[in-house]
Residue, then its C-alpha position, 0 to 999 in steps of 0.5 A: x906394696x913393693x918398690x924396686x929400684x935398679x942402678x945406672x947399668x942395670x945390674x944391681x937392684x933393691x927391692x922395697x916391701x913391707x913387713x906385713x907382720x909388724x906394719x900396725x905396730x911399728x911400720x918396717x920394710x925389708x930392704x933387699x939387695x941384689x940382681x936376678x940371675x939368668x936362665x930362671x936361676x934364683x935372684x942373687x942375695x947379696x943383703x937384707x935390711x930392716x928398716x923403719x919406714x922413714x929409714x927406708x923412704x929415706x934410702x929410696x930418696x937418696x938412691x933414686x938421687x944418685x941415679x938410681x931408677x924405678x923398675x918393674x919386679x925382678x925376682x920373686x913371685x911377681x915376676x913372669x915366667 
């Protein structure tokens, strides 16, 4: 399951999801940093990250105590048109 965090001003997010591929083994989650773009332009990248899960658990609690918010997806396939 996706998490998705956006900052105070809504202009940068994080996008938190798993890695289906390794999740059995070695629980990883891809960290994704960027914000949508408008007019339905692709979302703009700026990093990804591989994280293990307590790594990335650790992020969302550090991110969402400097402020950071939950939201609903941004980009990707389960975004509206």
């Amino acid at each position: 399951m996706d998490g998705w965090l956006t900052d105070r001003d809504g202009y940068w997010c994080v996008r938190f999801h798993p890695d289906d591929k390794a999740w059995q083994q070695a629980p990883k989650v891809f960290v994704d940093y960027g914000r949508p773009m408008p007019e339905g332009q692709p979302a703009l990248l700026k990093s990804r990250r591989y994280l293990h899960r307590a790594d990335a658990e650790a992020l969302w609690k550090a991110l969402t105590g400097s402020g950071w918010t939950t939201s609903a997806p941004l980009w990707g396939v389960d975004v509206e048109p």
